[in-house]
C-alpha positions as CSV (number, residue, x, y, z in Angstrom):
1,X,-8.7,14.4,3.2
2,X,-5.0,13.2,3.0
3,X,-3.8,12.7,-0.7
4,X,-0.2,11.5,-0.8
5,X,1.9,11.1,-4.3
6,X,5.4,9.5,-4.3
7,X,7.8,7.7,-6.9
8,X,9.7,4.6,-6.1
9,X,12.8,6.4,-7.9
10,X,14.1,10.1,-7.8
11,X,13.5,12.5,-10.3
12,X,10.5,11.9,-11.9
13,X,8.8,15.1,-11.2
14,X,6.4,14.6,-8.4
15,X,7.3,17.3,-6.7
16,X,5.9,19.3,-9.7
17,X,3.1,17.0,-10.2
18,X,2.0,17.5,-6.4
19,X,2.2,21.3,-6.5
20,X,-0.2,21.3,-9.9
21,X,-2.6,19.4,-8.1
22,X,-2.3,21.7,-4.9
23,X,-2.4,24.7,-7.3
24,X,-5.8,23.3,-8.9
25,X,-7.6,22.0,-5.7
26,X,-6.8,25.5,-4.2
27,X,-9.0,27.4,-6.1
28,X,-11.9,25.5,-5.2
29,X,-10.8,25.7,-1.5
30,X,-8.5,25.7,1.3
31,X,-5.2,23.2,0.9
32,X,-1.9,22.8,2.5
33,X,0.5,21.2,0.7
34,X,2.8,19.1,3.0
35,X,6.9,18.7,1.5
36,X,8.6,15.3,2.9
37,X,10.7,15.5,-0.5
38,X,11.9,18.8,0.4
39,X,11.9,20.8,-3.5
40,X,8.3,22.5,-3.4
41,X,10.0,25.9,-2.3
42,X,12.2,25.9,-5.4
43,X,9.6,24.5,-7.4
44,X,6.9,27.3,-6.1
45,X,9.8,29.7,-6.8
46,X,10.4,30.8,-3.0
47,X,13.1,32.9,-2.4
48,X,14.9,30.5,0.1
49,X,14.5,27.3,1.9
50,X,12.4,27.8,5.1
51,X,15.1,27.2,7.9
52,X,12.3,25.0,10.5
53,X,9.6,22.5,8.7
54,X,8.0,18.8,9.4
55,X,11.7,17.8,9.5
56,X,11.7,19.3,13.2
57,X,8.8,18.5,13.7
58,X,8.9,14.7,13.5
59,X,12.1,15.4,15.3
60,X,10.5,15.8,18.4
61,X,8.4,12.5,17.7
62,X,4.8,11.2,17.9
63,X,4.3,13.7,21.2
64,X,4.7,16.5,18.7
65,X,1.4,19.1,19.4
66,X,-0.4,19.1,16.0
67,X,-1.1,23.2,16.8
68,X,2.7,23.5,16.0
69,X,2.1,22.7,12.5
70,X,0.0,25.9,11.8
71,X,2.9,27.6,12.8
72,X,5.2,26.3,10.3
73,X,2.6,26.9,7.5
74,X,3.9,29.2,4.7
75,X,1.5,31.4,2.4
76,X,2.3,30.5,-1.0
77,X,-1.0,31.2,-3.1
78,X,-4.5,31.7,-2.7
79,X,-5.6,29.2,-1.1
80,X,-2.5,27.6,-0.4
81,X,-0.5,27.2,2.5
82,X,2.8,25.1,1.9
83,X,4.2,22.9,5.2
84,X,8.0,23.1,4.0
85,X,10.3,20.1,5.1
86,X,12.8,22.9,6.6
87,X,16.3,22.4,7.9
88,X,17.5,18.8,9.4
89,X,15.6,18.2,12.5
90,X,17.1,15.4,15.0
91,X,17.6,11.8,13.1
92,X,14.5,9.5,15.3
93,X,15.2,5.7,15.3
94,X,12.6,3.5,12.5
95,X,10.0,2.7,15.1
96,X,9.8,6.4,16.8
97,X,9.9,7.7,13.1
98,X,7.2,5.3,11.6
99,X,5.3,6.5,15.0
100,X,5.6,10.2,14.3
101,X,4.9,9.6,10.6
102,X,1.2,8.2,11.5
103,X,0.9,10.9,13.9
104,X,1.6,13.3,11.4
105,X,-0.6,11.7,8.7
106,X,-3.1,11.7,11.3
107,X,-3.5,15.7,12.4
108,X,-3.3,16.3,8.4
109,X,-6.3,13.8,7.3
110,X,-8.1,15.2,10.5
111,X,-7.4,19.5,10.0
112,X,-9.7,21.2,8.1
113,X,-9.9,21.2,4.5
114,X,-7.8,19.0,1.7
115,X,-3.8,17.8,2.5
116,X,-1.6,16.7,-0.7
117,X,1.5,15.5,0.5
118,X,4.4,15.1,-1.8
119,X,6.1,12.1,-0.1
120,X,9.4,11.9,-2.9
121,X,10.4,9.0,-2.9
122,X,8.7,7.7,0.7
123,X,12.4,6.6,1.8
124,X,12.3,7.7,5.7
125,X,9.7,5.4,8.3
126,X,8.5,9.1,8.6
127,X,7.0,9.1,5.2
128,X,6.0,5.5,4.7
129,X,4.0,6.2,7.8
130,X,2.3,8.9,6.3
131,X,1.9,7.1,2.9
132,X,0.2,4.5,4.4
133,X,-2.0,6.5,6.4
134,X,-3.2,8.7,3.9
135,X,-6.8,8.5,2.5
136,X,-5.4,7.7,-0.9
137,X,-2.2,7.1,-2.7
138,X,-1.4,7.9,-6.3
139,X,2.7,6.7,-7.6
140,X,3.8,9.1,-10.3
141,X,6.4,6.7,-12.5
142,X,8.1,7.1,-15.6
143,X,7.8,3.9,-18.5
144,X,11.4,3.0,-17.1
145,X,12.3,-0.4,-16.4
146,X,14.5,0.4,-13.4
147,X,11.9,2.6,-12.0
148,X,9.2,-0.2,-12.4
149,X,11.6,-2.9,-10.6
150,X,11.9,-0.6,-7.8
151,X,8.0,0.1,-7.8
152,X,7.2,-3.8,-7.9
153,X,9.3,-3.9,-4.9
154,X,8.5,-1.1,-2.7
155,X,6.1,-1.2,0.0
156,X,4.3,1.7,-0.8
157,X,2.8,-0.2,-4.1
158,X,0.4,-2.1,-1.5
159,X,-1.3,1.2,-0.6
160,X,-1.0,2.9,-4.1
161,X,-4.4,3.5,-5.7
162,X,-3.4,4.4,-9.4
163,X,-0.8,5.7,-11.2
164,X,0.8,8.6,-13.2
165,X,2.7,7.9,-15.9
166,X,5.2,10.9,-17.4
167,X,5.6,9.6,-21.0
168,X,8.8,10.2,-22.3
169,X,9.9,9.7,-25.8
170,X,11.7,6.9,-27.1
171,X,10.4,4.6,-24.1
172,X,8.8,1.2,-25.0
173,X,6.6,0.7,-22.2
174,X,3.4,2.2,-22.2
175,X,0.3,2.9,-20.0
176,X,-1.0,-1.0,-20.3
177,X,2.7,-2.3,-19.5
178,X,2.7,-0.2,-16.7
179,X,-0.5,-1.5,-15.4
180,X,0.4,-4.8,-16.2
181,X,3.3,-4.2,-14.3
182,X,1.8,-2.9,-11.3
183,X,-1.6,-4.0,-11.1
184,X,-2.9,-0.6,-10.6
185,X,-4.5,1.6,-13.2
186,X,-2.7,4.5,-15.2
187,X,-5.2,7.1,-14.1
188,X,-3.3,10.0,-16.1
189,X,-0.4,10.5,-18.1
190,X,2.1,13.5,-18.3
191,X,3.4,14.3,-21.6
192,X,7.0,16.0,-20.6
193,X,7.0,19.5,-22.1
194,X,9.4,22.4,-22.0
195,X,6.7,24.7,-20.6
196,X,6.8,22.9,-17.4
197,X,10.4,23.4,-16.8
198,X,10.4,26.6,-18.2
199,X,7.9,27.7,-15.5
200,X,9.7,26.0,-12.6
201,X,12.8,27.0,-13.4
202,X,11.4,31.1,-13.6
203,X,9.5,30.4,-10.5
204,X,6.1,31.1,-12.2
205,X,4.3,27.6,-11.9
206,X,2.2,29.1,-9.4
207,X,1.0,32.2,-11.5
208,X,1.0,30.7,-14.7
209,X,0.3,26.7,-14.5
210,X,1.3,25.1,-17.9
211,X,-1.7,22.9,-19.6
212,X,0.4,19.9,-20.2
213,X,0.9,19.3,-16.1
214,X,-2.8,21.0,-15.5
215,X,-5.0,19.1,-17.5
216,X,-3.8,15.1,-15.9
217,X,-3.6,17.0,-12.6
218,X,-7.0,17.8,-13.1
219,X,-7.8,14.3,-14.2
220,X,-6.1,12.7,-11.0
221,X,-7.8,15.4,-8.4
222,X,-11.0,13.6,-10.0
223,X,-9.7,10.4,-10.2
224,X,-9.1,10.2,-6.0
225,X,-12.4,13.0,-5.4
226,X,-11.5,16.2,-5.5
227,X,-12.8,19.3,-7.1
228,X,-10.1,21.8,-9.4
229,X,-12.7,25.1,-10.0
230,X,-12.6,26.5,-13.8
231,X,-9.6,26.8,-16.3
232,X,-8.8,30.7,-15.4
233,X,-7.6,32.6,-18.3
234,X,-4.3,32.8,-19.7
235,X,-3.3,29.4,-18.6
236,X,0.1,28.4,-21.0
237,X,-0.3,25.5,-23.2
């Protein structure tokens, strides 16, 4: 199975979002976690940015063996194997990089065991390729105006199956504005919470998953299909 997530606007915090759902789903079973936004090692608190990733990868184009990708795989957890985005491979043409984009989509949905992609922002034909191959799309959004113009307008809303919304306070649009908005339903919302950052920012999410990005991660994995194992002990609120 091939789960992407993506925003329509930087910043949001899918890049956290997708490695609580790959952190959840891996203790059930096997996952790779696939980086087109390029901020799971930081997030995952690696040391360094992997030098080679997909980024070289789709460089080469659709021809690209699909065995290559096991090499670039990075153990970053039980269970969980992290395809980095890596330095800057070569710059393909739309058309070539759309084509490499499906062909990547297509070894992940067809390799063993579960794929979440965190697709950023889905701004390349590389990652809108991938988007719109995957089995099924969730849009992590804040209750921003700008953001939802951008949403509304992106292509990526035609394949998107639900939504996240990260509630922030003071905002005046809400979970049914956002469907309203959208047309898709708000299948989990992400109250923001110092613990989260806190973790990222010691490199500890992977260790020590806070509740408030657990428990709607947990909701979405069962929203889209997808088993997330027990609660283990010691999880932060």
């Amino acid at each position: 199975m091939l789960f992407a997530l993506w925003s329509p606007k930087g910043g949001t915090g899918t890049s956290v979002f997708a490695a609580a759902c790959s952190l959840l789903a891996a203790r059930v079973g096997p996952v790779r976690l696939v980086d087109l936004g390029g901020d799971q090692p930081a997030v995952l608190g690696l040391a360094a940015d992997p030098s080679a990733g997909l980024d070289d990868w789709l460089g080469v184009g659709p021809e690209a063996p699909s065995d290559a990708l096991e090499r670039l795989a990075l153990d970053v957890a039980p269970n969980l194997t992290l395809l980095p985005r890596g330095g800057a491979g070569s710059v393909l043409a739309p058309v070539p990089g759309a084509e490499a984009g499906a062909a990547l989509a297509v070894a992940l949905r067809d390799g063993p065991g579960v794929t979440i992609a965190d697709v950023g922002t889905a701004a390349t034909p590389a990652a809108r390729a991938l988007l719109e191959v995957s089995d099924v799309a969730i849009m992590v959004v804040r209750g921003c105006y700008l953001a939802l113009r951008r949403a509304v307008a992106a292509p990526g809303l035609a394949v998107t199956a639900g939504v996240v919304l990260v509630d922030e306070p003071g905002r005046s649009l809400g979970s049914r504005d956002v469907a309203d908005v959208l047309g898709r339903p708000v299948v989990a919302r992400v109250p923001l919470r110092s613990a989260v950052a806190r973790a990222v920012d010691a490199g500890v999410l992977a260790s020590r998953l806070p509740d408030a990005i657990g428990r709607p991660a947990r909701e979405v994995l069962r929203a889209v299909g997808l088993e997330t194992g027990a609660q283990p002990r010691g999880a932060a609120a």
